[in-house]
C-alpha positions in Angstrom: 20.7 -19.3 9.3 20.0 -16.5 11.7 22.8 -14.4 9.5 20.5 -15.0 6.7 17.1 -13.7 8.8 19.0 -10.8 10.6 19.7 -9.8 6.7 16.4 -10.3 5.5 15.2 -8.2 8.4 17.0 -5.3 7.7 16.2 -5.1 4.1 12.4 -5.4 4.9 13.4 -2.4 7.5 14.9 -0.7 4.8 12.0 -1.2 2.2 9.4 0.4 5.0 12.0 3.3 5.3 12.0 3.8 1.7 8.1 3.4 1.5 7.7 5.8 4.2 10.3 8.5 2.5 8.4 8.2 -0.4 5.2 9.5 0.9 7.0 12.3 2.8 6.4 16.0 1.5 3.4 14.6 -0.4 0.9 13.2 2.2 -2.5 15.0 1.4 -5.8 14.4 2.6 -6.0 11.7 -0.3 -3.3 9.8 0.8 -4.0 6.1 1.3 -3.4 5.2 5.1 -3.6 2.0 7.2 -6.4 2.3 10.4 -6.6 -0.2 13.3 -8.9 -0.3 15.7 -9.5 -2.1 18.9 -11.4 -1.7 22.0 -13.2 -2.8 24.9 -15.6 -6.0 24.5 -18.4 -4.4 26.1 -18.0 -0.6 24.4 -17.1 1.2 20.9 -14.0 1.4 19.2 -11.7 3.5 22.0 -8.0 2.9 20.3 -7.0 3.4 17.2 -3.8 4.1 14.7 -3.6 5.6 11.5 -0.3 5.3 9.4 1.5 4.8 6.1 2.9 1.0 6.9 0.6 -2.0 8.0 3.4 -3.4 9.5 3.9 -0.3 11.9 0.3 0.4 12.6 -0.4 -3.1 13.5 2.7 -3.2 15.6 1.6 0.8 17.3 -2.0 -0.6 17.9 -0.9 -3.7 19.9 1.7 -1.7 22.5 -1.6 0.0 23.2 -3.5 -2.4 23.9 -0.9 -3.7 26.1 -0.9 -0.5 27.6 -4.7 -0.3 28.0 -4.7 -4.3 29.4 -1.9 -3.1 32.3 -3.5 0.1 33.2 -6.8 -1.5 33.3 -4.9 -4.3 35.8 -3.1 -2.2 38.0 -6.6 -0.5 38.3 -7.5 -3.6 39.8 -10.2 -4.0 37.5 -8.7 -7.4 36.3 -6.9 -9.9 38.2 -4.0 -10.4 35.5 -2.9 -8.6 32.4 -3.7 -11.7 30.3 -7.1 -11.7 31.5 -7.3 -7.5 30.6 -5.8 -8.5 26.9 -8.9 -11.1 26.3 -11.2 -7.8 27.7 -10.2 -6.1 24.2 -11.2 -7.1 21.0 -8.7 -6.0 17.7 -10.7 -5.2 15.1 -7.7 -5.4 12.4 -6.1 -2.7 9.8 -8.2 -1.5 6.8 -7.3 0.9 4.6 -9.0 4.3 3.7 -8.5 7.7 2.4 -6.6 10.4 5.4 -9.6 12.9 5.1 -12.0 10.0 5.7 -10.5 9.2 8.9 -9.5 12.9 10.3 -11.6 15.9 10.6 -10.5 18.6 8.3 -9.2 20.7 11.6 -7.5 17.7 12.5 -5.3 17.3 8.9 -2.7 19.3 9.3 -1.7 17.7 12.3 -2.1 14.4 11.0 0.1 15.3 7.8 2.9 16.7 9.8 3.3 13.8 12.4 2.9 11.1 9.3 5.3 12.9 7.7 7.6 12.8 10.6 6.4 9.5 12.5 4.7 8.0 9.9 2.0 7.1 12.5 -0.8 9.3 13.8 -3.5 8.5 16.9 -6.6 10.2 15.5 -9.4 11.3 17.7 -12.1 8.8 18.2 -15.4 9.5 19.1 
């Protein structure tokens, strides 16, 4: 059994690979992308990824919230990381247009790392 979900792994692997090839040398400012957001109960948004796969931007979007959580701990701010993680709400991926998510100064950039990534950390204000 765990032959069989190693395989089926890699093939889903492989499909993002190919989905993410296919977009490469042809992302424009029209380009469908995938945005999550999350941030801190009491404020705004303050974290966010933008990218060609759900499966990676929810994936990116989680490390940094784990990453916010133990800076925010070792900060002494919180008395466990557990208790920094339920400080940040994840609003969830949604899907939008590039240009309606970057500023046009801000597209270039965004086209050459989600060409080469395939994820990009947009400013957010």
């Amino acid at each position: 059994m765990r032959k069989r979900q190693a395989r089926h792994k890699k093939i889903a692997t492989k499909s993002r690979r190919r989905r993410h090839a296919a977009h490469a040398g042809r992302i424009t400012g029209n380009t469908t992308v995938y945005m999550a957001g999350a941030g801190w109960r009491d404020s705004d948004t303050s974290m966010g990824v933008c990218g060609l796969d759900k499966a990676v931007v929810s994936k990116k979007i989680h490390e940094i919230m784990k990453d916010e959580a133990k800076r925010a701990y070792d900060d002494e701010s919180y008395d466990s990381v557990g208790d920094a993680m339920d400080g940040i709400a994840y609003y969830g991926v949604s899907t939008f247009a590039l240009k309606d998510i970057v500023s046009a100064r801000e597209l270039p950039e965004a086209i050459r790392e989600l060409s080469g990534l395939g994820y990009y950390y947009p400013e957010m204000t």
